[in-house]
MARGU-495788 format. One record per residue (C-alpha): x, y, z; chain. Coordinates in nm, 4 decimals. Layout:
<pts>
X	Y	Z	A
...
</pts>
This chain:
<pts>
0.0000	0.0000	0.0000	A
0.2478	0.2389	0.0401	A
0.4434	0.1657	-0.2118	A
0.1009	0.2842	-0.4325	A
0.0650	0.5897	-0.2148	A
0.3875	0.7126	-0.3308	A
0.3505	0.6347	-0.6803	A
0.0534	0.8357	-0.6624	A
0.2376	1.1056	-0.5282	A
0.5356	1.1133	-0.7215	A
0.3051	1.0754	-1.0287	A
0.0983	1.3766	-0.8887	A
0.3663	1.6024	-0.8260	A
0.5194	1.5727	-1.2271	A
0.1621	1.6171	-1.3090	A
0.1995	1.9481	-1.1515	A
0.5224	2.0707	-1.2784	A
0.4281	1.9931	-1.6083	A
0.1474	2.2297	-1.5814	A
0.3931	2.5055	-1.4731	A
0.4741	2.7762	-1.6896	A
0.7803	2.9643	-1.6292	A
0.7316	3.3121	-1.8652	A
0.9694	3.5228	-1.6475	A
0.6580	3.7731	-1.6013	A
0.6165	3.7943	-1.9873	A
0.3470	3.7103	-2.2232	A
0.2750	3.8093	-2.6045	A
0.0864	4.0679	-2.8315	A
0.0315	3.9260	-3.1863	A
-0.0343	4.1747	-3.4407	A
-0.1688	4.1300	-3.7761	A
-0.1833	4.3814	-4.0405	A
-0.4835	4.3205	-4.2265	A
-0.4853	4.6523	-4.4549	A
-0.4084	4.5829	-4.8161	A
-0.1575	4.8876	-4.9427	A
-0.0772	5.0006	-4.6205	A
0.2447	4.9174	-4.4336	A
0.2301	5.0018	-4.0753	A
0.4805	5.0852	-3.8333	A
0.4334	4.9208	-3.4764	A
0.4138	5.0980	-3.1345	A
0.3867	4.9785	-2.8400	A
0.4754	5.2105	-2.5355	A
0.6143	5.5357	-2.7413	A
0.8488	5.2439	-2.9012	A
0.8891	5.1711	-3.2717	A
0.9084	4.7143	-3.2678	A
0.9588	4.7804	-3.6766	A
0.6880	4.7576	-3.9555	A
0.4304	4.5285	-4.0960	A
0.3787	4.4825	-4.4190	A
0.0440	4.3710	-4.5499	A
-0.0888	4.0779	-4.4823	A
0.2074	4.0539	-4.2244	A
0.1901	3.9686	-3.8335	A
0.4446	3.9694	-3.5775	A
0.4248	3.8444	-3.2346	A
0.6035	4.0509	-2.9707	A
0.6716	3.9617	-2.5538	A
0.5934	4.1877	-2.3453	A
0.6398	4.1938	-1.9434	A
0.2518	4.1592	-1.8033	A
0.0825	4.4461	-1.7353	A
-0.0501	4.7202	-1.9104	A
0.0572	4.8691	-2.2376	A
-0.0460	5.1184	-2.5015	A
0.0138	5.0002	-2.8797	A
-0.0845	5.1625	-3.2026	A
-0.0174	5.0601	-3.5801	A
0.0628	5.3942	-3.7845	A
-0.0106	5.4037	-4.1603	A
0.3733	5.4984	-4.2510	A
0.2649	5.4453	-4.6466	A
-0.0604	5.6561	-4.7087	A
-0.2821	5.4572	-4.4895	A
-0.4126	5.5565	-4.1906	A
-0.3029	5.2775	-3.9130	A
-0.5288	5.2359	-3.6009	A
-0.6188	5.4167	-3.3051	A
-0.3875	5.3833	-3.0197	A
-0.5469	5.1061	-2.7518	A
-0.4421	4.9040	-2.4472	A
-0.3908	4.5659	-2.4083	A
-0.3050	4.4000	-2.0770	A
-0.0770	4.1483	-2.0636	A
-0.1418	3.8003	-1.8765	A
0.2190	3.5748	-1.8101	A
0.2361	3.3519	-2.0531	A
-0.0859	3.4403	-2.2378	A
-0.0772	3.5534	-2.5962	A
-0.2705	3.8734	-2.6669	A
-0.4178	3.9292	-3.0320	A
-0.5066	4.2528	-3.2682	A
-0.5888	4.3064	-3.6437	A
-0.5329	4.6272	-3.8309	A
-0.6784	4.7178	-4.1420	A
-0.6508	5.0610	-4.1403	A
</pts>
């Protein structure tokens, strides 16, 4: 019988850290660039994370919390409005643009 019991247990306890993620307090915005003619440049933050082409998406990691992105038009589109995301460890976060 106790031989079971700590079967059980040890079975039980890599059942658990299996389940564990370990994100270092980060998780991820995916954006997508929907917009046809218009490539965008991403902010998140007040800081440029590079363009998208169209069609294009790019996942970023971010530390949890709250943050402020925007996708400006840089090619005679006009982008989106800026909006906040919050960030859950380990989650992924995601946004489409066709502006």
């Amino acid at each position: 019988m106790k031989k079971i019991i700590f079967i059980f247990a040890i079975s039980l306890l890599f059942i658990l850290q299996s389940c564990e993620k370990d994100c270092d307090g980060k998780g991820y915005l995916k954006l997508t660039n929907t917009s046809v003619h218009t490539v965008q440049k991403i902010m998140i933050d007040g800081v440029n994370y590079g363009s998208l082409d169209p069609g294009e998406s790019q996942t970023i990691t971010l530390p949890a919390g709250e943050h402020e992105f925007q996708l400006v038009g840089i090619s005679g589109g006009t982008g989106c409005s800026p909006a906040k995301v919050i960030i859950i460890e380990c989650e992924s976060q995601g946004f489409e643009c066709s502006g």
